[in-house]
N, C-alpha and C positions, 0 to 999 in steps of 0.2 A: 837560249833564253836566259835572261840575264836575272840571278834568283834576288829580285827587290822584291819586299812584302807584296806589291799590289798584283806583280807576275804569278808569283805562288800562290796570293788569295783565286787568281781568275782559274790557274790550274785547279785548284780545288773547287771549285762550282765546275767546272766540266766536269773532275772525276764524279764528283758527286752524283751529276746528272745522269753518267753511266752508270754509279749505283743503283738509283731510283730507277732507268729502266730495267736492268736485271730484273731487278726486284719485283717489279711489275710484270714481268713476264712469265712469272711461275704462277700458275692455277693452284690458290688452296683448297685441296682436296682434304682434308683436316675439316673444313667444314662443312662434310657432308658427311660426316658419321660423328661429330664428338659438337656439343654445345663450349660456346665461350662464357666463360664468367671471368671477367677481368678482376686485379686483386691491386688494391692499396696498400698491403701492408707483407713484413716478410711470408706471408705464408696467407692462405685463408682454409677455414674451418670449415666442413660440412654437414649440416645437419640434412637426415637423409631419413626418410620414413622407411620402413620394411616393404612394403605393398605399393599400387598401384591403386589410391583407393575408388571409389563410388560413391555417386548420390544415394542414399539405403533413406526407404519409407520411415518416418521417427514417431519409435514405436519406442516408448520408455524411454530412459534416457537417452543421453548424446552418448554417439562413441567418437569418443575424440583422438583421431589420430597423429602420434607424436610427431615433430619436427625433428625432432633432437633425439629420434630411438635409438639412430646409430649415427655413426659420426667419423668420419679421420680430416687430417689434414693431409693438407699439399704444402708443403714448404715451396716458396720461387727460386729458383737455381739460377745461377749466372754464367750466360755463354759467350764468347768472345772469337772472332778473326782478325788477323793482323797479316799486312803485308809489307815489305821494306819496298822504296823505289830508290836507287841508288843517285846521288845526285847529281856527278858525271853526266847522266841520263839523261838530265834532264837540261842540264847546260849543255849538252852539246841538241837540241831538238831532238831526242831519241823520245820522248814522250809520250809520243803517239802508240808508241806499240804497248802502252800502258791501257788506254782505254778498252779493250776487248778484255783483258782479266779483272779489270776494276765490273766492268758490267758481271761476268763471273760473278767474280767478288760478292754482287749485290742478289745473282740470281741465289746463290748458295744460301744465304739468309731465309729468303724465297721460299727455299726448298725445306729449311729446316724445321718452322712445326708442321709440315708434313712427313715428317721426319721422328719427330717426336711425338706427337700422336700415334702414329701406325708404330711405334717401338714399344708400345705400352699393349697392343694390341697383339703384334708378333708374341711379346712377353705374355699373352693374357694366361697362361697356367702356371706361370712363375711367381711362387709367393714372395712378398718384400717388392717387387719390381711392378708388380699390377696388383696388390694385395688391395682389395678395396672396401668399401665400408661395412662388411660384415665382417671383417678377419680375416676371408681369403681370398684367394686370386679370380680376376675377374672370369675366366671361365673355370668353372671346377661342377665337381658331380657332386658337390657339400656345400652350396648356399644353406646358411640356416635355416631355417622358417618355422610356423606353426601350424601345425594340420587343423583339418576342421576342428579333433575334437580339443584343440588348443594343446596337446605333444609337441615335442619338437622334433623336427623332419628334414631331413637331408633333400634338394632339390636340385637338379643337372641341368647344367643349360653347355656342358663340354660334351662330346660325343667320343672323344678319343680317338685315337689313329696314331700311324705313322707318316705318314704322306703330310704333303703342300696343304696348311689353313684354307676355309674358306667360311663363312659366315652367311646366315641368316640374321637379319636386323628389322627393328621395326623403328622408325624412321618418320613415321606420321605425326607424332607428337613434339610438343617445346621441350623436354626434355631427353637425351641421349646417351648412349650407352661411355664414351667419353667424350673427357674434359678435358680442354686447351685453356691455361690460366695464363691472360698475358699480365705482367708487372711491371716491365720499362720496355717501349718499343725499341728495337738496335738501331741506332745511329751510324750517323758516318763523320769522324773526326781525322782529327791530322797534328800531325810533330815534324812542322818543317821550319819552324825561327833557327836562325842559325845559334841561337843560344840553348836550344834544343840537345841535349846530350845526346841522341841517335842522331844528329846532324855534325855538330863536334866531334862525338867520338868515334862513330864509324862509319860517315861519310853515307847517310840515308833517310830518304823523308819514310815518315811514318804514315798510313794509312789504316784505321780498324772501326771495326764498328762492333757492338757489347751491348746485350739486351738481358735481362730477367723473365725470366716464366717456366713452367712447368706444364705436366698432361698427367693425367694419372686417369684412373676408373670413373665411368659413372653410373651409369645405371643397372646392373648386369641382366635386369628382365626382359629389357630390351635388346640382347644378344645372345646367338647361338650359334656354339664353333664347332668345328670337325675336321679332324686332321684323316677321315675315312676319305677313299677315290671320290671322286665326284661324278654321280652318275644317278638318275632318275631315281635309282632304288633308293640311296643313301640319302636325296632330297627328300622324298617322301618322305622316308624316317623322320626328319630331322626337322622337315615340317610340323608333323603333328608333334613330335612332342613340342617345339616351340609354343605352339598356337593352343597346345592344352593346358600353360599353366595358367593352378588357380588362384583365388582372393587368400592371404593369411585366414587364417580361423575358419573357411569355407570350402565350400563344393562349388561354387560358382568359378566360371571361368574369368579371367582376368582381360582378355579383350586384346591379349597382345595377337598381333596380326603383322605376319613377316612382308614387308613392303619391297624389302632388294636383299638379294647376293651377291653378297662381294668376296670380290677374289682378287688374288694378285696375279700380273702378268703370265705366270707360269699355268694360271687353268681359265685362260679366258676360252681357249677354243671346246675345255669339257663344259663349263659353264654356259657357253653360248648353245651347245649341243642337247643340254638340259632347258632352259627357257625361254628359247630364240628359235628351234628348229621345228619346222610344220612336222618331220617324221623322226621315227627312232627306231633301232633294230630291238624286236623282241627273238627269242628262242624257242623253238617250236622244239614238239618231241621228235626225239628222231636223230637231233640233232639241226645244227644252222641255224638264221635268225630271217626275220621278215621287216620289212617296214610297217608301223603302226602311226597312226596320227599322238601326236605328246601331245597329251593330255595337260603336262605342265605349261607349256607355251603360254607366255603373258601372264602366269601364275603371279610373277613377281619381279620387279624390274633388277635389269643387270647392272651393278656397281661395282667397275674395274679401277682399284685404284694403285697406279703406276708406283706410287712410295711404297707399298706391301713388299716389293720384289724384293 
């Protein structure tokens, strides 16, 4: 191929094109457990209430609940891929063996805030890394909050363990446990003018695409972790306390109600064993086990999401 601008512009709408199907061919899972709020500016702010509130009878005054109780920011971070094509390459028709890593290329993008979502998630008990709008990380046994008789009260939505995460989420609502903040979609550019310093100086077109955005916490009422086996019993648990928390300042229940379990690759077949299976083995005295009907089956729908691994 003979490298005159209109050659290298047409090369470049083909790579492109193999960008954009990569690209297209990764399923975001990212948007099935974290809300988008897109961001104008280097960063956005959060105002975030404490609770979960409710319509209440108005009996004396308003009780007006804050926007701005608590608050962090997400700063947008800038990521970038770059590949060289050497130009040889491309003048002798070797070109072709370009497009399968350029579609790569695109799917990698694809794959990345699924990526960075579920990293904040992995991270959910590491403070600084998932620390979220109360102070601390988004799973922890020390949410702030107010007890009925308005004290302040330590609240758990971590369960502890040593073993492979797995999560209880409630998912029914517009708001979500996290956040995907996009700020510049990633593009696909290029440095092939021969007046191009990576073309002069060491004989290579240039191909990268560079976006902005961030993930961080969002909601933590609406999430519940555990790093305990996964197995009927530890559901239970893990249920009710979920499904038990209450309103700030109250005894009323707050209405979260766990909709999926998700897990990563590593506990789909415990998971599916908990949710998905008409029988389970119980333990009789004596010793041995029996099959019984699970009682959880359809309890809660199963959300396997392949970026956790």
């Amino acid at each position: 191929m003979d490298l005159t601008p209109a050659n290298l512009s047409m090369l470049y709408t083909g790579f492109r094109a193999n960008f954009q199907a990569g690209f297209a061919g990764i399923a975001p899972e990212w948007r099935e457990i974290a809300m988008e709020v897109p961001s104008s500016t280097a960063s956005n702010t959060y105002g975030w209430m404490g609770d979960l509130p409710e319509v209440r009878e108005w009996v004396g005054e308003r009780v007006v609940h804050e926007l701005n109780a608590y608050g962090y920011t997400l700063a947008n971070r800038r990521f970038e891929l770059t590949v060289g094509v050497d130009v040889d390459q491309i003048d002798d028709d070797q070109y072709g063996i370009y497009a399968p890593i350029v579609t790569e290329f695109g799917a990698s993008v694809g794959r990345f805030p699924n990526r960075l979502v579920m990293s904040i998630l992995k991270a959910g008990t590491t403070a600084g890394i998932a620390t979220g709008y109360d102070g601390v990380p988004l799973l922890s046994a020390q949410h702030p909050r107010l007890d009925a008789n308005g004290k302040k009260a330590n609240v758990s939505n971590w369960d502890g363990g040593n073993g492979t995460p797995w999560f209880l989420v409630d998912l029914s609502r517009a708001i979500k446990p996290l956040v995907y903040q996009p700020r510049r979609a990633f593009d696909f550019v290029r440095l092939d003018k021969s007046t191009d310093e990576c073309v002069f100086q060491d004989n290579r077109i240039i191909y990268g695409t560079k976006g902005r955005c961030n993930a961080g916490p969002g909601f933590w009422q609406l999430l519940r972790g555990s790093a305990q086996p996964l197995n009927p019993a530890s559901f239970a648990s893990n249920l009710a306390a979920f499904e038990s928390l209450t309103f700030e300042r109250s005894t009323d229940n707050a209405g979260v109600r766990a909709t999926h379990l998700v897990v990563p690759p590593a506990l789909e077949a415990a998971a599916r064993q908990v949710v998905e299976a008409d029988l389970v083995p119980q333990a009789v005295d004596g010793g041995g086990t029996v099959a019984v009907s699970n009682v959880w089956k359809g309890r809660v729908k199963l959300l396997l999401l392949r970026s956790l691994g």
